[in-house]
C-alpha positions as CSV (number, residue, x, y, z in Angstrom):
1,X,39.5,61.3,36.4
2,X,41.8,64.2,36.7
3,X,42.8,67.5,34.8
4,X,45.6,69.9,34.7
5,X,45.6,73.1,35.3
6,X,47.9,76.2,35.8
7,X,48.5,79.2,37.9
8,X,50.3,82.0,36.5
9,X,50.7,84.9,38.3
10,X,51.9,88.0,36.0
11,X,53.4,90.3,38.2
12,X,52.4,89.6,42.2
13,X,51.4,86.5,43.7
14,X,48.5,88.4,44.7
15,X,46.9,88.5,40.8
16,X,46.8,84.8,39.6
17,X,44.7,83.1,37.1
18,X,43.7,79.6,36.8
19,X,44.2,78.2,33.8
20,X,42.7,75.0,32.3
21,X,43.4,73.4,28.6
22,X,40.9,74.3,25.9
23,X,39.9,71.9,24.8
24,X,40.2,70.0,28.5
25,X,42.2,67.2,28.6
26,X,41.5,64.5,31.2
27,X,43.1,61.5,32.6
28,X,42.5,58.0,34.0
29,X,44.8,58.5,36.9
30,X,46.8,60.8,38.9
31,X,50.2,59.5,37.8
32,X,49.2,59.6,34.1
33,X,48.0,63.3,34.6
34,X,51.3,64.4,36.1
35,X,53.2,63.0,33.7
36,X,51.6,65.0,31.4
37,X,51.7,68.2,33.8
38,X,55.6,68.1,33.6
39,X,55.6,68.0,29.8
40,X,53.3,71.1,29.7
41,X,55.0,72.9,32.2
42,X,58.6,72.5,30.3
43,X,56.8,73.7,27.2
44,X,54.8,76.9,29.1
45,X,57.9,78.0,30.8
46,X,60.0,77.8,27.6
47,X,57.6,80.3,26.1
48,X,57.6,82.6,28.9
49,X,60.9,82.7,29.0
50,X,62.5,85.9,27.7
51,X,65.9,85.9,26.0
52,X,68.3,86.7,28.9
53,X,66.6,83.7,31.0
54,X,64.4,85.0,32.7
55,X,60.5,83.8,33.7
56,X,58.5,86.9,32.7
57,X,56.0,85.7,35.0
58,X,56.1,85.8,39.1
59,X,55.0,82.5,39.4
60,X,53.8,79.4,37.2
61,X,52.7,76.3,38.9
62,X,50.8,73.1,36.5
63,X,49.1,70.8,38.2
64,X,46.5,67.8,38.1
65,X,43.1,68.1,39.9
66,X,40.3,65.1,40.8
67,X,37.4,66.0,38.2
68,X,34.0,63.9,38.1
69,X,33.2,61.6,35.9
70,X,32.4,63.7,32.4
């Protein structure tokens, strides 16, 4: 099973958060889970996106991790 999750790092790389969805989403494979993962990273950029273009975030990275069996 596997999860996404995100790093976003407001304004250094030094001071990130992990982020996972509420409620948690998880996925029979890897490929399934990425899939997904480019959807939600599309959407989160659009809305931190500010009106000239710009990210208003240092860094945003989704991704899928292995979770155990729930």
């Amino acid at each position: 099973m596997f999860k996404m999750f995100a790093v976003i790092c407001a304004v250094t790389v030094l001071e990130c958060n992990t982020m996972h969805e509420d409620p948690p989403r998880t996925f029979a494979t890897k490929e399934e889970c990425i899939e997904a993962a480019i959807i939600k990273e599309k959407w989160t950029r659009d809305m931190l996106t500010d009106e000239d273009g710009y990210l208003s975030v240092e860094h945003l990275e989704v991704g899928c991790e292995r979770v155990e069996n729930i």
